[in-house]
N, C-alpha and C positions, 0 to 999 in steps of 0.2 A: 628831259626836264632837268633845270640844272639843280644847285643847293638851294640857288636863292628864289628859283620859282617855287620850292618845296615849303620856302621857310616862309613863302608870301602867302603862300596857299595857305598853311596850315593859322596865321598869324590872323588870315583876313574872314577863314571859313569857320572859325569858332571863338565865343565872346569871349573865354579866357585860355588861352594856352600860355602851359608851362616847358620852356625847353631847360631839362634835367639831365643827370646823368643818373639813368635807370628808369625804372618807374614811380607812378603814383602810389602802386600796388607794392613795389620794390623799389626804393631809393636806392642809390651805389654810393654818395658821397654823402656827409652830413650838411652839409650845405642846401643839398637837394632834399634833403629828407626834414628838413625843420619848414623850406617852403612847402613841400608836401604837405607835411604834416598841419601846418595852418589850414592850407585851402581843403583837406580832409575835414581836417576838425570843424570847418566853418561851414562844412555842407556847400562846398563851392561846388558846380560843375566846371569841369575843367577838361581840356585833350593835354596830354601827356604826350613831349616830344621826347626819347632817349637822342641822346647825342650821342652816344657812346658805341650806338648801333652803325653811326655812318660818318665818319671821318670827315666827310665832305659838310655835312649840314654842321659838325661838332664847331667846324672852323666858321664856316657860312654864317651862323647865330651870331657869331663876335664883330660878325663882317659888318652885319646887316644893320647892329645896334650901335655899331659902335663902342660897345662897353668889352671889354677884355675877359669878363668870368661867366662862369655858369652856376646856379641856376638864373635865367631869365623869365622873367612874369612878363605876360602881352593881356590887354585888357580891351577888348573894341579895336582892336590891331594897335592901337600903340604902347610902347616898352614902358613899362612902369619900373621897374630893378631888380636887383639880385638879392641874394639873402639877408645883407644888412639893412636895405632898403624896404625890404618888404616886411623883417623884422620890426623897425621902426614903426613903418606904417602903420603896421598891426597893431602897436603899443601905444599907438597916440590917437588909434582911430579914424585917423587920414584914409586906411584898408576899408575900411565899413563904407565912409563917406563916398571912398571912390566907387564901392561897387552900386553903392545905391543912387547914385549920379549917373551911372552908365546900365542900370535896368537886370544889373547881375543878382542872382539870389544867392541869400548867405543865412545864415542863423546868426542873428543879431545875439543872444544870449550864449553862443558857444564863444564869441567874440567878446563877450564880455569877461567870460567864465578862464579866457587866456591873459586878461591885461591883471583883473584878481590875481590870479594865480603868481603872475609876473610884477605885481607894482607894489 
């Protein structure tokens, strides 16, 4: 199986996967660990890709999106962004909108309790 059949598998077989570097449980970069830390906080369910674990999927995710960095968000298999993007999203409530558009559960109230804290 190559990266990219790994990275279609994991993209198509669960409603929100995050490819990171580390984990949900352990973030490695801060980049990864503030997207972490949102989809944590918000009670997302999520799978958790390390990149860091396989060189091949690390490069394969940049392939596959097109987009050059990591962390990447996938939502219903398509690329939603990386950390500035999802930062965003999260501060203007585009995050909320889209999970509640695509049948994802979140805590609307922990979601609130980030943009407070941030606005």
């Amino acid at each position: 199986m190559t990266a990219q059949d790994k990275i279609k598998d994991a993209v198509t077989a669960n409603e929100v996967v995050l490819f990171m570097k580390g984990t949900k449980s352990m973030p490695q970069c801060g980049f990864s660990s503030r997207v972490a830390g949102v989809l944590n906080f918000m009670g997302v369910d999520y799978a958790d890709v390390n990149v860091l674990a396989d060189d091949e999927i690390r490069q394969g995710i940049k392939d596959y999106s097109d987009w050059p960095t990591i962390p990447q968000l996938y939502v219903k298999g398509e690329f939603v962004g990386g950390c500035d993007i999802i930062t965003e999203m999260t501060l203007s409530g585009e995050l909320d909108t889209l999970f509640a558009e695509n049948g994802v559960a979140f805590d609307k109230d922990a979601a609130e309790k980030i943009r407070e804290a941030n606005g």
